[in-house]
C-alpha positions, -999 to 999 in steps of 0.1 A, spaced: 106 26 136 102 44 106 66 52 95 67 38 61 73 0 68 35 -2 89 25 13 64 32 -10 42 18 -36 63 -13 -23 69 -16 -18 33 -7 -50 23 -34 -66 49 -61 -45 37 -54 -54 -4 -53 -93 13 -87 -87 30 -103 -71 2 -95 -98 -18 -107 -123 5 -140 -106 6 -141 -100 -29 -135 -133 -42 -153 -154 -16 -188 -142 -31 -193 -156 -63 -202 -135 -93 -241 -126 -99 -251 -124 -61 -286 -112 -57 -286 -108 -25 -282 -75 -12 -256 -83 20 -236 -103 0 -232 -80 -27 -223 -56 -5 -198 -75 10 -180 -78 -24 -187 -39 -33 -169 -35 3 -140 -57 -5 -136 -38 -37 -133 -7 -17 -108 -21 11 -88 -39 -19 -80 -7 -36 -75 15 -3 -50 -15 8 -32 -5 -28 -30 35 -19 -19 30 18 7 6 0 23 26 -25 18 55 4 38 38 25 67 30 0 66 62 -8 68 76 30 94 48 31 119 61 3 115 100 12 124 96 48 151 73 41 189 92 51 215 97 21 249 104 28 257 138 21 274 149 -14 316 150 -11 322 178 -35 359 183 -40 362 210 -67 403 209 -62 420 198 -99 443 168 -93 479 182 -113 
């Protein structure tokens, strides 16, 4: 299997858990564990993004292109 599609995958799981964590705590938390549970989701959000576009990335480089036909012969 080609290392780009888990990749994007994993990526796309973390951007989905981040924003689970981020939007499950409302906004103006005081309390210091559940602010850092959206600070954390935050984090994992926009990791989950990077690992995404990584993957893609890893995805389109290691894809295989059929090799260039290069007939230089004129047609008369």
């Amino acid at each position: 299997m080609k290392t780009g599609i888990p990749m994007i995958l994993v990526g796309g799981g973390m951007f989905l858990a981040g924003l689970v964590m981020f939007y499950s705590i409302e906004l103006g938390q005081t309390e210091p564990t559940l602010r850092l549970i959206k600070n954390i989701g935050t984090f994992v959000g926009l990791s989950g993004i990077g690992v995404g576009v990584a993957g893609i990335l890893l995805y389109l480089i290691s894809r295989n292109q059929p090799p260039i036909q290069e007939n230089f012969e004129s047609k008369k």
